[in-house]
C-alpha positions as a Markdown table, in Angstrom:
| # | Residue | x | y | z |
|---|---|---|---|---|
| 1 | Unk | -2.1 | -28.8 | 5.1 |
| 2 | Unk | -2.7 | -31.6 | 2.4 |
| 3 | Unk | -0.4 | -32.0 | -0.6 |
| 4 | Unk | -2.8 | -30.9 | -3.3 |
| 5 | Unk | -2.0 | -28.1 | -5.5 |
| 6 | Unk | -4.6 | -25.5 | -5.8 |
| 7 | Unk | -5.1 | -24.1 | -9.1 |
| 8 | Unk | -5.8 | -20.2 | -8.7 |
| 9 | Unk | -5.9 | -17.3 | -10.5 |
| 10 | Unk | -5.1 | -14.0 | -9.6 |
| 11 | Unk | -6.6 | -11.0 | -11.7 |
| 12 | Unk | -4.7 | -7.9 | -11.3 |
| 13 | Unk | -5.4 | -4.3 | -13.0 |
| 14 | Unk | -1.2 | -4.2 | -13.6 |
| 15 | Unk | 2.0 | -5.1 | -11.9 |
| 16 | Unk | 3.5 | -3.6 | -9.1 |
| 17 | Unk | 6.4 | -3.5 | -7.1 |
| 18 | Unk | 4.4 | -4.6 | -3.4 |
| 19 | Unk | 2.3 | -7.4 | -5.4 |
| 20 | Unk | 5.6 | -8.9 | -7.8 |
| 21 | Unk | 7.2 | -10.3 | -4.9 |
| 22 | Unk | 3.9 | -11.8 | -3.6 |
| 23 | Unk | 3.5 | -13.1 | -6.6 |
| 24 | Unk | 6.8 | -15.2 | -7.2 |
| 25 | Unk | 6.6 | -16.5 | -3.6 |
| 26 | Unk | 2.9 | -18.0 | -4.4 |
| 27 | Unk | 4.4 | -19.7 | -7.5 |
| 28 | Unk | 7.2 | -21.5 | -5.3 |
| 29 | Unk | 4.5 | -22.8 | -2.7 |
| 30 | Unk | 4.4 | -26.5 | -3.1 |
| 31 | Unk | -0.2 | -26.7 | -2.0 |
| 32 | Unk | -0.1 | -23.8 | -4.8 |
| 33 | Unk | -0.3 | -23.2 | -8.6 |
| 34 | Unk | -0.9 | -19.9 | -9.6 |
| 35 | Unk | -1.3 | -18.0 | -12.8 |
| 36 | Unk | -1.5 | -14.2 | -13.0 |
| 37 | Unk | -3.7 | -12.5 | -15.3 |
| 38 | Unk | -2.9 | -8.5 | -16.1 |
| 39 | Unk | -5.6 | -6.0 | -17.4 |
| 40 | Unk | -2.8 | -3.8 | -18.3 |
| 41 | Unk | 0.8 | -3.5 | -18.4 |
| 42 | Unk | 1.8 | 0.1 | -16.5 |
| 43 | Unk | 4.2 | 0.0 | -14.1 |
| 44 | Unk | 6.3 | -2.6 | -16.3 |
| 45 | Unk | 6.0 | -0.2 | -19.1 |
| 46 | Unk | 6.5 | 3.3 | -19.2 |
| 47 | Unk | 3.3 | 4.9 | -18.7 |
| 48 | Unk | 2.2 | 8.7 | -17.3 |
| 49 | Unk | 1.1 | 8.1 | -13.9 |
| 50 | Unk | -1.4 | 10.9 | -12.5 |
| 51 | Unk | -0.4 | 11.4 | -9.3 |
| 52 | Unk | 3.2 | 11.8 | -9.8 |
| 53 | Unk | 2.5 | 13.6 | -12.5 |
| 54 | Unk | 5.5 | 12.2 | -14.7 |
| 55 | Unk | 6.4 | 9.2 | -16.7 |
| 56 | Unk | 7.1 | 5.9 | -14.5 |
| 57 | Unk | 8.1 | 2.8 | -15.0 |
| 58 | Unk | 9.5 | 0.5 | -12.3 |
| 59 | Unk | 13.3 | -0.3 | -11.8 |
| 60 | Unk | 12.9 | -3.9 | -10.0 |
| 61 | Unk | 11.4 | -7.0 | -11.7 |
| 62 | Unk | 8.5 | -7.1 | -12.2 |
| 63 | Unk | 7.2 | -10.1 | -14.7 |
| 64 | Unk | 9.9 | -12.6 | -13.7 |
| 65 | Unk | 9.5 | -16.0 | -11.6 |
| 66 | Unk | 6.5 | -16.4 | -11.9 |
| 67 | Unk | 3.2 | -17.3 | -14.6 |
| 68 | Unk | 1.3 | -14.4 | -16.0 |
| 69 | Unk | -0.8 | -13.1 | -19.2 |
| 70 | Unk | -2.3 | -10.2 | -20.2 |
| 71 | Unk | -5.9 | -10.0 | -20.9 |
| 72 | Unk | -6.5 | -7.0 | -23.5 |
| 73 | Unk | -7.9 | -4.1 | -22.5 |
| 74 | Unk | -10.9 | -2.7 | -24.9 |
| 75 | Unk | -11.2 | 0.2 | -23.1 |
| 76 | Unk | -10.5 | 4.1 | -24.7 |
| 77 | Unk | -10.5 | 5.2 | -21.6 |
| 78 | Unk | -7.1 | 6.2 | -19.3 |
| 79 | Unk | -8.4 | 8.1 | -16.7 |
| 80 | Unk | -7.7 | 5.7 | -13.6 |
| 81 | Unk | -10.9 | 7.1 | -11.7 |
| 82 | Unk | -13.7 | 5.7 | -14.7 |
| 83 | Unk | -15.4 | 2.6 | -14.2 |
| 84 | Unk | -14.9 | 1.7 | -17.9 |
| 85 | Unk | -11.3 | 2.1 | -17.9 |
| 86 | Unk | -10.7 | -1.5 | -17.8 |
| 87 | Unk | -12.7 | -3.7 | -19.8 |
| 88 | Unk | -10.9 | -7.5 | -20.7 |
| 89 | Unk | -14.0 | -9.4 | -22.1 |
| 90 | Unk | -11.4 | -12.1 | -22.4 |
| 91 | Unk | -11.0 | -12.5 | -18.4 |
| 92 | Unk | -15.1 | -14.4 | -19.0 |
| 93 | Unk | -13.3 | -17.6 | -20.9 |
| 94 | Unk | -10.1 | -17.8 | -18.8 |
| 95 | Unk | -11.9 | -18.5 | -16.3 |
| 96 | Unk | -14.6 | -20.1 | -17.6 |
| 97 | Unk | -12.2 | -23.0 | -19.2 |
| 98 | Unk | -9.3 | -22.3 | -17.0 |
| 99 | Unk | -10.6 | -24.5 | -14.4 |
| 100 | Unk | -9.4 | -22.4 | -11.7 |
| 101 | Unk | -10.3 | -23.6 | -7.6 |
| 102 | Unk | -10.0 | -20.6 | -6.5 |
| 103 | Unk | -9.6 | -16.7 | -8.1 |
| 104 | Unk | -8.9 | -13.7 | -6.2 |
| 105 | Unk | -9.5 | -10.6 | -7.5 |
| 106 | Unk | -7.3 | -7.7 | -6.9 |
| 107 | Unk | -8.6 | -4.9 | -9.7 |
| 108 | Unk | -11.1 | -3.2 | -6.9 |
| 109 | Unk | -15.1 | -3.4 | -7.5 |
| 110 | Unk | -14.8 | 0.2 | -8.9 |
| 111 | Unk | -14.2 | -1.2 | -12.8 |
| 112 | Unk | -16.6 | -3.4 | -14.8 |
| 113 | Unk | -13.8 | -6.1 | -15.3 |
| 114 | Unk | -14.0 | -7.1 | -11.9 |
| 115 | Unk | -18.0 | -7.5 | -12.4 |
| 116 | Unk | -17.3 | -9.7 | -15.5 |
| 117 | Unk | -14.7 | -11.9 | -13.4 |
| 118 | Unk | -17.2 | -11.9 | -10.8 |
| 119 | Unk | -20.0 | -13.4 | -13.2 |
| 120 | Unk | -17.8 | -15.7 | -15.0 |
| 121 | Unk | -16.7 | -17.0 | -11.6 |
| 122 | Unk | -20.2 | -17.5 | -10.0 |
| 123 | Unk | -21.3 | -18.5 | -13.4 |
| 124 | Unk | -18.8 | -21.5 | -13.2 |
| 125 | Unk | -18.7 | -22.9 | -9.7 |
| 126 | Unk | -15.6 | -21.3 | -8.9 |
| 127 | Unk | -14.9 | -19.8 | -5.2 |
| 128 | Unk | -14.1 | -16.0 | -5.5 |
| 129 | Unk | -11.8 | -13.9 | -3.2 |
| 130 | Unk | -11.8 | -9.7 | -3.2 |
| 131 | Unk | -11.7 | -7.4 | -0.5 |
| 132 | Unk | -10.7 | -4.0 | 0.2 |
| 133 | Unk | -8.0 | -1.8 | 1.9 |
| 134 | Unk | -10.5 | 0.7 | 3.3 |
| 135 | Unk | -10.4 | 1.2 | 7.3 |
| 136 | Unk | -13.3 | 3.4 | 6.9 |
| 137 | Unk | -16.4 | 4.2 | 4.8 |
| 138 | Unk | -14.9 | 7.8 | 4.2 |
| 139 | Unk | -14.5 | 8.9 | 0.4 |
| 140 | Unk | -11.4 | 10.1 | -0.7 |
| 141 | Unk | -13.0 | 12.8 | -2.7 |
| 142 | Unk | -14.7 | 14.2 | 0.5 |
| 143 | Unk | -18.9 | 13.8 | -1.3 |
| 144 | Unk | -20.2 | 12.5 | 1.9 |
| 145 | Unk | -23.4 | 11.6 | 0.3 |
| 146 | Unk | -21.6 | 8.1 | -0.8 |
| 147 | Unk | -21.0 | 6.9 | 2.8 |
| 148 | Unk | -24.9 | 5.8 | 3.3 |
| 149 | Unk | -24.5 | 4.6 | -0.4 |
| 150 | Unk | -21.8 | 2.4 | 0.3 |
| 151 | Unk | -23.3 | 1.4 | 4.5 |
| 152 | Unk | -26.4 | -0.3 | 2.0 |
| 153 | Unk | -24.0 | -1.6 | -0.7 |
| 154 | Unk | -21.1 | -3.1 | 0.5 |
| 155 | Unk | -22.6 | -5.7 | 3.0 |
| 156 | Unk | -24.0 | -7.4 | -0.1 |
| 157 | Unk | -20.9 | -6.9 | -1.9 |
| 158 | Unk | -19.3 | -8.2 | 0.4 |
| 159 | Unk | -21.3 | -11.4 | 1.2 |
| 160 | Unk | -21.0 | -12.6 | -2.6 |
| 161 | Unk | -17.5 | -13.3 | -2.0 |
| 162 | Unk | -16.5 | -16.5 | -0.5 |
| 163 | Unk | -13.5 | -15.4 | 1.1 |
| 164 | Unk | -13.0 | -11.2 | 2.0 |
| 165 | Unk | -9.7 | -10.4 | 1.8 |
| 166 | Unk | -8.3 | -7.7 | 4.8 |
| 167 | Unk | -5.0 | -6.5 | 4.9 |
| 168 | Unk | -5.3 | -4.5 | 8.1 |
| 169 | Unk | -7.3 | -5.2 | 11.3 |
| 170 | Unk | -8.9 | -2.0 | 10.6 |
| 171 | Unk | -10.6 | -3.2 | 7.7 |
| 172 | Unk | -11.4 | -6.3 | 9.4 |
| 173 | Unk | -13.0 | -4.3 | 12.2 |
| 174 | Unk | -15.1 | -2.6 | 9.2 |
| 175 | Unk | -16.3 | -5.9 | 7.4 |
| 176 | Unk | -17.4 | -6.7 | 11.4 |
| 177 | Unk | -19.3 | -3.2 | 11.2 |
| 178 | Unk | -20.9 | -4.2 | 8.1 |
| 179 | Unk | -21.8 | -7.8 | 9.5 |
| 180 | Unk | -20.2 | -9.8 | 6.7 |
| 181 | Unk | -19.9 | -13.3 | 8.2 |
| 182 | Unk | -17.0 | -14.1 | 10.5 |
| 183 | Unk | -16.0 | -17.1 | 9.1 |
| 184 | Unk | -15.8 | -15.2 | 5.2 |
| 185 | Unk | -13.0 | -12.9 | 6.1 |
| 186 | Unk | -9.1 | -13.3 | 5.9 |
| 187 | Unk | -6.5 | -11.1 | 7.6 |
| 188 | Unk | -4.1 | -11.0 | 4.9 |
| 189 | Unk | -1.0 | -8.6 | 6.6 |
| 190 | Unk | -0.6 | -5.4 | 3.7 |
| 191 | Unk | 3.3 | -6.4 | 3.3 |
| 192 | Unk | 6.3 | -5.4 | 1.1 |
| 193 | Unk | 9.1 | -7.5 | 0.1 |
| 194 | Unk | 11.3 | -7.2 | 4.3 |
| 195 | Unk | 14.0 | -8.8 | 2.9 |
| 196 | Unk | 14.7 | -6.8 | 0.2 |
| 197 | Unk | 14.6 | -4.1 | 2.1 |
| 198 | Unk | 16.9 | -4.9 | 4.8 |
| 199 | Unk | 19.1 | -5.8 | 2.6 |
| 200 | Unk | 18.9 | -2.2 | 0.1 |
| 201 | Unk | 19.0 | -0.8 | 3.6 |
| 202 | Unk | 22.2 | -2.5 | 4.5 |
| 203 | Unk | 24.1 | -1.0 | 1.6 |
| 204 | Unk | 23.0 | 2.8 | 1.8 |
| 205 | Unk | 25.9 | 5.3 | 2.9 |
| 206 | Unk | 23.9 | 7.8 | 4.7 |
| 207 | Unk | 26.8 | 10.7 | 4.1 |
| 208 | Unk | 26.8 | 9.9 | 0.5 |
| 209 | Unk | 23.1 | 10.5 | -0.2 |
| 210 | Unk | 23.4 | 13.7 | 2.1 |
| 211 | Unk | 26.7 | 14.9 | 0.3 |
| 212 | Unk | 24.0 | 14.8 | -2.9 |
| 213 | Unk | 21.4 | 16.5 | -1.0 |
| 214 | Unk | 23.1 | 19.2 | 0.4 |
| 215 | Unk | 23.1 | 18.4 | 3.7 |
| 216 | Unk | 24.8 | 18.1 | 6.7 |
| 217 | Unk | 25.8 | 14.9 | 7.8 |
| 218 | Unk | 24.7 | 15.7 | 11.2 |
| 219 | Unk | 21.5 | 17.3 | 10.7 |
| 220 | Unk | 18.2 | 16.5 | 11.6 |
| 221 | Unk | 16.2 | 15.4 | 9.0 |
| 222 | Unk | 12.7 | 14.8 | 8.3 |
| 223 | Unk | 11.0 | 13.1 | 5.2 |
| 224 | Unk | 8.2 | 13.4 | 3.0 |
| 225 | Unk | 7.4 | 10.5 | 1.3 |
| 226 | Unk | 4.5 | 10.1 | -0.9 |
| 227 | Unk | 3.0 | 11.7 | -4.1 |
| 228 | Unk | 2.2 | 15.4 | -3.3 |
| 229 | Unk | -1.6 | 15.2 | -3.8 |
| 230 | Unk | -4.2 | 16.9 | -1.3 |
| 231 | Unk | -5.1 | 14.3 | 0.0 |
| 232 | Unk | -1.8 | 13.6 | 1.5 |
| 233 | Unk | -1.3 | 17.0 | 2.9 |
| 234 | Unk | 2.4 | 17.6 | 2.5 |
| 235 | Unk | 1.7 | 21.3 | 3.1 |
| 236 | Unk | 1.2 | 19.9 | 7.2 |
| 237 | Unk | 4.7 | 18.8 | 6.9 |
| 238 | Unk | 5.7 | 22.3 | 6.2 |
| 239 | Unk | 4.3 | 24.2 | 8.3 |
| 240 | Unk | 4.9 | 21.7 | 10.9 |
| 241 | Unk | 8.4 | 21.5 | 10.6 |
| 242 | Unk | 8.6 | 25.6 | 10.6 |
| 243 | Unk | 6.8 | 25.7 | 13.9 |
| 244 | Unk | 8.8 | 22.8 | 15.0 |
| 245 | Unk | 11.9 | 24.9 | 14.4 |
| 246 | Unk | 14.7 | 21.9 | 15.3 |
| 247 | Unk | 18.4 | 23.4 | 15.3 |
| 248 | Unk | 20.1 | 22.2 | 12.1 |
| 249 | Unk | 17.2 | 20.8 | 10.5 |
| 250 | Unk | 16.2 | 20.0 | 7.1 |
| 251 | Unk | 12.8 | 18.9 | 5.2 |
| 252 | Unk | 12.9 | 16.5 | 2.4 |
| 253 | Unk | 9.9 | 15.2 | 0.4 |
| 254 | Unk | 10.8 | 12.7 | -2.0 |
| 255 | Unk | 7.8 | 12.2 | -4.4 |
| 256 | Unk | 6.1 | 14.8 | -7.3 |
| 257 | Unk | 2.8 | 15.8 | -7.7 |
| 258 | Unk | 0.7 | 18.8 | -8.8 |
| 259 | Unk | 1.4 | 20.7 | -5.1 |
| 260 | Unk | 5.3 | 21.1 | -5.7 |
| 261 | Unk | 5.0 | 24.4 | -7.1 |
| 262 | Unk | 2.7 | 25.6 | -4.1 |
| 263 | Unk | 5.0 | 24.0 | -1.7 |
| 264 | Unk | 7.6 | 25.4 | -2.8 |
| 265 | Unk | 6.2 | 28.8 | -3.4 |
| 266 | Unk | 5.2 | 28.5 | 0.8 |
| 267 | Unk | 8.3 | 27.8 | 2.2 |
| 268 | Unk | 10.0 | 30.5 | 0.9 |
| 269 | Unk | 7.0 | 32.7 | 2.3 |
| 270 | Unk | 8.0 | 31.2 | 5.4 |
| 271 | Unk | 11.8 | 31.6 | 4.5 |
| 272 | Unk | 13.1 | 28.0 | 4.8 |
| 273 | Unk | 13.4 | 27.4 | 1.5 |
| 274 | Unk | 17.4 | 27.0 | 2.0 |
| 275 | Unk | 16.4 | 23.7 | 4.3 |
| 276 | Unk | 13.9 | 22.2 | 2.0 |
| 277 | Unk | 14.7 | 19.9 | -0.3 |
| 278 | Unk | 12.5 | 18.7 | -3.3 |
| 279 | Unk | 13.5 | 14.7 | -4.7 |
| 280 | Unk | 11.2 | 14.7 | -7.2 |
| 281 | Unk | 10.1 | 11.1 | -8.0 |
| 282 | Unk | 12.0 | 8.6 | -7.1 |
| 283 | Unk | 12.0 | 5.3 | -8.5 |
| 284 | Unk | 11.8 | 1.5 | -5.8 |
| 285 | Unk | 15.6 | 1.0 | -5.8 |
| 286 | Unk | 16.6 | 4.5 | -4.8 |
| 287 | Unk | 14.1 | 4.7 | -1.6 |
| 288 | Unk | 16.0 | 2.2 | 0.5 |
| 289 | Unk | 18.8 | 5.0 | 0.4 |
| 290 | Unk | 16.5 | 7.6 | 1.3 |
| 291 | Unk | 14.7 | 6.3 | 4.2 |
| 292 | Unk | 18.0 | 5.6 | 5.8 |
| 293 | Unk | 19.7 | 9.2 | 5.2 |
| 294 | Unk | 16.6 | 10.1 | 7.1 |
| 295 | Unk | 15.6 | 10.4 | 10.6 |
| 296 | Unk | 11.9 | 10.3 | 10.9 |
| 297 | Unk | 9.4 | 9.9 | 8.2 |
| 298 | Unk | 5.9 | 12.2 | 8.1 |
| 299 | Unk | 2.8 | 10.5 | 7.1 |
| 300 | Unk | -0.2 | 13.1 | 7.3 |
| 301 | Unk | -2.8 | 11.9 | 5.0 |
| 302 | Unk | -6.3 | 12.7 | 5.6 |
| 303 | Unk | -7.1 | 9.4 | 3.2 |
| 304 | Unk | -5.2 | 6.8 | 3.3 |
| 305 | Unk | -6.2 | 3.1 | 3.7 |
| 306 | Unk | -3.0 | 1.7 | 4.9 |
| 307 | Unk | 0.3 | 3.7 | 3.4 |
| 308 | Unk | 3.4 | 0.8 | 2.8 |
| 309 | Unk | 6.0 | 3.2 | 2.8 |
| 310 | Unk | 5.4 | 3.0 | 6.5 |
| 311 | Unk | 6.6 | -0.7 | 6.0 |
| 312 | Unk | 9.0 | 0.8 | 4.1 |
| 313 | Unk | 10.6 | 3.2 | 6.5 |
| 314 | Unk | 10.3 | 0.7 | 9.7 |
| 315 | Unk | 12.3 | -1.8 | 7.9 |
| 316 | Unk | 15.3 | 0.9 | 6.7 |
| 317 | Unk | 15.2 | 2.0 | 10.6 |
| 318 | Unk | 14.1 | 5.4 | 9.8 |
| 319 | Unk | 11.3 | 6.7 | 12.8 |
| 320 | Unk | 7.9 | 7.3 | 11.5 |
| 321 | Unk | 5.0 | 10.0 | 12.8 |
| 322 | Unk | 1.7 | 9.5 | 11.3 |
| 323 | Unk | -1.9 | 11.0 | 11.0 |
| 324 | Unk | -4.7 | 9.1 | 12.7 |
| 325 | Unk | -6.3 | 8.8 | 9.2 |
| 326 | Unk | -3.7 | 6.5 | 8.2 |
| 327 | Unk | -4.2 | 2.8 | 8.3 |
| 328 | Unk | -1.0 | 1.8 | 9.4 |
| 329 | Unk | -1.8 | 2.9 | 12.0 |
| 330 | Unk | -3.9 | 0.2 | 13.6 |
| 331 | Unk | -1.2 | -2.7 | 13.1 |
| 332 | Unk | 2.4 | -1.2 | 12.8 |
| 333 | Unk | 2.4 | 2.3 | 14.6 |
| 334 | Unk | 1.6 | 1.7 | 18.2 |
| 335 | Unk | 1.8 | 5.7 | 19.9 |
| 336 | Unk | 4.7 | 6.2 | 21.9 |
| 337 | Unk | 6.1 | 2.9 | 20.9 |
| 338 | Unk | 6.7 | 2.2 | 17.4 |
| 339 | Unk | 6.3 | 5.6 | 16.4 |
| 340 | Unk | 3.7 | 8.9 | 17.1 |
| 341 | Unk | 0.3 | 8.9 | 16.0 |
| 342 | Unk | -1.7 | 12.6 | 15.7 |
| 343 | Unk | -4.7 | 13.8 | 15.4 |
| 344 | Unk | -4.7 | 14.6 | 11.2 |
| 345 | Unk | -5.2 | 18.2 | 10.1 |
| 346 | Unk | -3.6 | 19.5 | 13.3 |
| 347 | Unk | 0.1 | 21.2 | 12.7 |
| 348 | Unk | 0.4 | 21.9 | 15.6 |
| 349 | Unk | -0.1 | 18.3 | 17.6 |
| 350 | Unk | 2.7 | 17.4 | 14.3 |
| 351 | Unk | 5.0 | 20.1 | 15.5 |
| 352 | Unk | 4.9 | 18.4 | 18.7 |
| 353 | Unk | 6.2 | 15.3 | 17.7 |
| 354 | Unk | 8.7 | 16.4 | 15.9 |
| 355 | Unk | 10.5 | 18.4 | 18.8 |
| 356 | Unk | 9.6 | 15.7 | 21.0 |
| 357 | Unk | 11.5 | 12.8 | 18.4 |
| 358 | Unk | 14.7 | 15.3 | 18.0 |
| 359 | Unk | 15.1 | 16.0 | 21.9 |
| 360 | Unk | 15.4 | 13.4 | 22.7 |
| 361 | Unk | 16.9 | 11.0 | 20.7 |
| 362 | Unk | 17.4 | 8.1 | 23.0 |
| 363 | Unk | 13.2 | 7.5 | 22.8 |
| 364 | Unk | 13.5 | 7.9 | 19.3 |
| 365 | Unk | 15.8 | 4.9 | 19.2 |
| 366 | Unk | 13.3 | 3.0 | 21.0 |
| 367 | Unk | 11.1 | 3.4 | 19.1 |
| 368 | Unk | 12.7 | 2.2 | 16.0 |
| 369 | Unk | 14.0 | -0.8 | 17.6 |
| 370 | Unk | 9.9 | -1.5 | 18.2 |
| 371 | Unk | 9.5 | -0.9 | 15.0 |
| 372 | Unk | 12.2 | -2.9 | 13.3 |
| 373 | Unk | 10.9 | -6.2 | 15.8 |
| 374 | Unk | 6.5 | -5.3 | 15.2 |
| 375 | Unk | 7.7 | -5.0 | 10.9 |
| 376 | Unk | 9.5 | -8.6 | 11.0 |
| 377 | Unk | 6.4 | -9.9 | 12.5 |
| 378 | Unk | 4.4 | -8.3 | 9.4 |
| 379 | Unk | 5.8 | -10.6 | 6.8 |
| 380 | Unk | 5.4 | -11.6 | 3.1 |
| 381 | Unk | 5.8 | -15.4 | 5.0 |
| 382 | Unk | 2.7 | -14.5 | 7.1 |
| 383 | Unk | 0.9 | -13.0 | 3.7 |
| 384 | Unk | 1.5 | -16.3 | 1.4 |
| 385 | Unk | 0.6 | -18.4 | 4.6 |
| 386 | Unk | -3.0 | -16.6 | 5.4 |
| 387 | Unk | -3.5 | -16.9 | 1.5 |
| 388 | Unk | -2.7 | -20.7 | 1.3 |
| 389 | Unk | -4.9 | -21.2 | 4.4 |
| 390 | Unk | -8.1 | -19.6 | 3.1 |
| 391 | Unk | -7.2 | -21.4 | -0.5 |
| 392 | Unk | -7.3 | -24.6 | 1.4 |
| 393 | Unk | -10.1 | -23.6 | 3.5 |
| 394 | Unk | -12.4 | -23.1 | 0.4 |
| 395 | Unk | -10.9 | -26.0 | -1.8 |
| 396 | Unk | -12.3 | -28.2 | 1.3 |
| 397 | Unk | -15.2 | -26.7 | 1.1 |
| 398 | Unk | -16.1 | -27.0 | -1.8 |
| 399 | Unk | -15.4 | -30.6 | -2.1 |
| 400 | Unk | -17.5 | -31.2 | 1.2 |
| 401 | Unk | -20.2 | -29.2 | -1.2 |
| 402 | Unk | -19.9 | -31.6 | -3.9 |
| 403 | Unk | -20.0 | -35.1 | -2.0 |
| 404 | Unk | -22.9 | -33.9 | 0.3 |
């Protein structure tokens, strides 16, 4: 890799905690300099999210170490489903006059600021990096009428950009599918910050957290995590972990959403309300605590392109069953391995792994050793790495174009 720095922008719809750390580690990289451009400031600021259903606002850094703006947003519009719900008109000069080499997009095709970056980029000579986290051609809202829609659409979508960015090998066996050119897609590894991690992990007193929760320190313990949307089905959880009837067992989700009162409304139908415990929402610097006070994590979306707290729970040593409609699934959760995979929808094939991770526990110790070894492997280093390379990549390229 030459010495050149590579001017790039990355356009963002608003901070995270997964993209942060990405972020500060670009700005560090001595072939890279980077400036970060916000459509919006929630996550860093207090802001109602709708799946949670309550007011969030990160606890971990999230502006610091590294360049960024923010490019107003024009848009009346909150609902984070409408196409018109971000509109920067600014985003068309910084890139026009920001003489970027390369800009990736991370907003998602699904809002017209992305189509404006997209114009202004073309429009300027500049080499253009999106992709998507989708394993499948699916909807999430079920309308199967838009799978045809997008089989026709997204091959040309897809074939604008100079570089497709995958985070999963199931979305690069999808841009395959779709016949977008070979040498145009990236495997850029779906990460979260290991280190920190490990470290939060390190520091968690498991009988503490259970003292808090009500719970024995040697029970069995299964976890929820995730907002509780339909989508991610916690109600399989339940009724799983009913059937799967462990001895001294207990059921925590950690996460809010408009199902709570339905869950909880179920399980004392079922009367195990006494060994179900609701979290609510818990904020990034509390989970470290929570996957370790745990024994095995349940992941049974019927939608879910990829699902980081499965990072998440691999790196905090906690054992992880998921549905095989989650995308983790095709790089980190290897069945019988690094954790169970099941067919999603059926309770009953979830019960199963549950009794089969609590008796016996050697297997289950196994398997989060796999774990722990496959996650270090799936690394922010590997991330920034596969970035730089396909930076380079198209910064050569381009200059090939130009002296031709």
């Amino acid at each position: 890799m030459n010495e050149t720095k590579s001017r790039v922008l990355l356009l963002c719809s608003h901070p995270t905690q997964y993209g942060s750390p990405m972020w500060r580690r670009f700005a560090k990289h001595p072939n890279l300099d980077v400036l970060v451009a916000y459509c919006g400031m929630q996550g860093a600021q207090g802001h109602m999210d709708p799946g949670f259903g309550v007011e969030v606002a990160w606890d971990v850094p999230l502006l610091d170490d590294y360049p960024w703006v923010q490019i107003k947003n024009i848009s009346p519009i909150s609902s984070s489903s409408n196409f018109f719900r971000l509109i920067n008109p600014g985003i068309w000069k910084l890139i026009r006059t920001g003489n970027f080499d390369a800009i990736a997009i991370f907003t998602g095709y699904m809002c017209l600021t992305f189509w404006i970056a997209l114009a202004a980029a073309k429009r300027s000579g500049t080499r253009v990096m999106y992709g998507t986290d989708a394993t499948t051609l699916r909807p999430l809202d079920g309308r199967n009428w838009k799978t045809p829609l997008k089989r026709g659409f997204w091959p040309r979508l897809f074939r604008i950009a100079d570089v497709v960015i995958a985070p999963s090998s199931g979305t690069l066996a999808l841009m395959r599918s779709l016949n977008v050119p070979e040498d145009r897609i990236q495997l850029m590894p779906y990460v979260v910050d290991n280190d920190w991690w490990i470290e939060r992990a390190k520091t968690a007193d498991r009988r503490l957290v259970r003292s808090k929760w009500n719970v024995p320190e040697n029970a069995n313990v299964v976890l929820f995590c995730a907002k509780l949307q339909p989508w991610k089905r916690p109600a399989d959880a339940l009724y799983a972990f009913h059937r799967a009837n462990i001895p001294n067992s207990y059921l925590v989700f950690a996460g809010e959403g408009p199902l709570r009162k339905e869950l909880e409304c179920r399980a004392a139908q079922l009367g195990i309300s006494n060994r179900i415990r609701f979290l609510g929402f818990v904020n990034q610097s509390g989970l470290p605590e929570v996957y370790v006070s745990s024994d095995v994590m349940v992941l049974p979306s019927e939608y879910e392109p990829f699902g980081l707290v499965v990072n998440e729970a691999m790196l905090c040593g906690c054992g992880v069953i998921v549905s095989d409609h989650v995308g983790a699934r095709f790089d980190l959760v290897k069945d019988g391995e690094t954790g169970r995979v099941y067919p999603c929808g059926d309770s009953d094939a979830l019960s199963r792994c549950l009794q089969e991770a609590f008796s016996n526990p050697e297997a289950l110790s196994q398997q989060r050793k796999a774990a722990r070894h496959r996650i270090s492997q799936w690394s922010p280093e590997i991330y920034v790495h596969s970035f730089v390379e396909a930076v380079m990549k198209e910064q050569e390229a381009q200059t090939a174009a130009a002296s031709a």
